[in-house]
N, C-alpha and C positions, 0 to 999 in steps of 0.2 A: 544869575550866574553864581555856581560856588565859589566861594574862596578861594579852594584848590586850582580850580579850572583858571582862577586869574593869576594865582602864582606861576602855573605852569606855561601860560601865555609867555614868560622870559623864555628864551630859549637856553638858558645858563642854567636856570634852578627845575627847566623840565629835563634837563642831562643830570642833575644830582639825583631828581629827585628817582630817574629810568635804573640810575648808578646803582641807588640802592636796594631798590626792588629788585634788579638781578642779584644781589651781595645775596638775599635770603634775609632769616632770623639772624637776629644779634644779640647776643647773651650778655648777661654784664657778668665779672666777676671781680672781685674783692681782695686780695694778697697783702696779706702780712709779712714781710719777708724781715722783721726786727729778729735779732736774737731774742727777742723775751717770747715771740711765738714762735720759734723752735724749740723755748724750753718745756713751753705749755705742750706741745705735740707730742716729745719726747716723754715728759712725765704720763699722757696720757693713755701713749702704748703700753706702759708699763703696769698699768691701772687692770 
């Protein structure tokens, strides 16, 4: 038996795991939100 198959056997982590599958793709993304990188953005529209 896989691994998965025995995780999913809980009935708690095969609802996370349904949860996610319907959520889709999940992006990661990164944010600067300091003043020194709005300076850096600013300077570089200028560019």
């Amino acid at each position: 038996m896989s691994v998965i198959r025995q995780y999913l056997d809980d009935p708690f982590l095969k609802r996370l795991y349904e949860d996610i599958r319907k959520a889709g793709a999940i992006r990661s993304v990164s944010l600067d939100i300091t003043s020194r990188a709005c300076l850096r953005f600013i300077v570089a529209l200028q560019i």
